[in-house]
C-alpha positions as CSV (number, residue, x, y, z in Angstrom):
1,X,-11.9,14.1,-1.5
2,X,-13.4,11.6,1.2
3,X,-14.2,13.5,4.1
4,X,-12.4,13.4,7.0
5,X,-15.1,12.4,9.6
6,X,-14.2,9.1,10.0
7,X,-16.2,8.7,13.9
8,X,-18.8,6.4,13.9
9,X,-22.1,8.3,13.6
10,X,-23.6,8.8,17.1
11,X,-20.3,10.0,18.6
12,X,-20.8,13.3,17.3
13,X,-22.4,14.5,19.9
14,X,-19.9,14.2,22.5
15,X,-17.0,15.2,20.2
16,X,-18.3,18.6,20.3
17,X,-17.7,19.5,23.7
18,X,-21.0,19.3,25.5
19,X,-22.9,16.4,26.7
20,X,-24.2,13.4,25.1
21,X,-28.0,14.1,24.1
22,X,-28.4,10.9,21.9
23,X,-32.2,12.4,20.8
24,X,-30.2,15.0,19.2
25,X,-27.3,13.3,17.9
26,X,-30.2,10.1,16.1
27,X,-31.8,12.5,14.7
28,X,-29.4,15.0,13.0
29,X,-26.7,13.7,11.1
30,X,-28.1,9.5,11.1
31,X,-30.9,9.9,8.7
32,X,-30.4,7.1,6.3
33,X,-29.4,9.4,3.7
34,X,-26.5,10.4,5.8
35,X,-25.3,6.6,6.6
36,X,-25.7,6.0,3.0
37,X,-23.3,8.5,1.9
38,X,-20.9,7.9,4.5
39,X,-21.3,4.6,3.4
40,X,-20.8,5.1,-0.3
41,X,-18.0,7.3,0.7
42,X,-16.2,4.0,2.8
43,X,-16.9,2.2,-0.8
44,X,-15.3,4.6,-2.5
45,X,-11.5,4.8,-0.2
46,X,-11.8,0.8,-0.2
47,X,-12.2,0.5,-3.4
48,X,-9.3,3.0,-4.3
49,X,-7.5,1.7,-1.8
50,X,-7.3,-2.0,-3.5
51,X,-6.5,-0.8,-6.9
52,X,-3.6,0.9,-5.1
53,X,-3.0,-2.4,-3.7
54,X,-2.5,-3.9,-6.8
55,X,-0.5,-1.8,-9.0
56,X,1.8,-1.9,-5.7
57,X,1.2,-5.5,-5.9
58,X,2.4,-5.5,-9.9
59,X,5.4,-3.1,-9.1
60,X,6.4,-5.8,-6.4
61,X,6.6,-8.2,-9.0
62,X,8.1,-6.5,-11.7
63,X,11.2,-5.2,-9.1
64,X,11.7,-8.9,-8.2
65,X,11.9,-10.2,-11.7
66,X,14.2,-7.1,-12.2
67,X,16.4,-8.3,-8.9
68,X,16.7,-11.7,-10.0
69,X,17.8,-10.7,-13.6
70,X,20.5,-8.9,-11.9
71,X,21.5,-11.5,-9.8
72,X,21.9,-13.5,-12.5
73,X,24.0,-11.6,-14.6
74,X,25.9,-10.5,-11.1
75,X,26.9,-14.7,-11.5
76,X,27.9,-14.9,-14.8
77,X,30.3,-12.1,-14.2
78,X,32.0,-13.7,-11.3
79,X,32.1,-17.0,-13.3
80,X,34.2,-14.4,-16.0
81,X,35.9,-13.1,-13.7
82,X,36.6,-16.0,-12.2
83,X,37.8,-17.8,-14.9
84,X,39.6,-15.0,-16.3
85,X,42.0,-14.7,-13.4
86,X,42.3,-18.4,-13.0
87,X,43.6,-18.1,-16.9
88,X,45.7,-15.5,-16.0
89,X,47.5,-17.5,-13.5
90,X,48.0,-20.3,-15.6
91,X,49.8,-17.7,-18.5
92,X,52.2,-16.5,-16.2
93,X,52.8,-20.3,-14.6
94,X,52.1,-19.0,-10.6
């Protein structure tokens, strides 16, 4: 999985407990190979990240549609109801 050093290089120096030596902590761990991974890494989580987006995105829509499908029938059961204990009234003359 991505790995979970999400510091900005440079700040790993001091995260280890002893002082900042920024010779050491340019030239271990920031070679360009290093950024580009990290970077390519970044790419990957965003990149999951907004397919996740969009099936969340498509379930959104599809529970909506669902909601107002029930809301409509939730209606035209009230209207039956409705009218059937309006007709029920009228049968026994209240």
């Amino acid at each position: 999985g991505p790995s979970p050093c999400w510091l900005p290089v440079g700040q790993e120096g001091p995260v280890e407990g002893g002082p900042p030596d920024h010779s050491y902590s340019l030239s271990s761990g920031t070679t360009s190979e290093e950024l580009l991974r990290k970077l390519n890494e970044q790419r990957d989580i965003i990149a999951l990240l907004e397919v996740k987006m969009k099936e969340m995105k498509g379930s959104i829509r599809r529970l909506r549609l669902a909601e107002a499908q029930l809301r409509e029938e939730i209606r035209e059961k009230d209207r039956l109801l409705h009218a059937a204990s309006i007709g029920t009234r009228k049968r026994h003359g209240l």
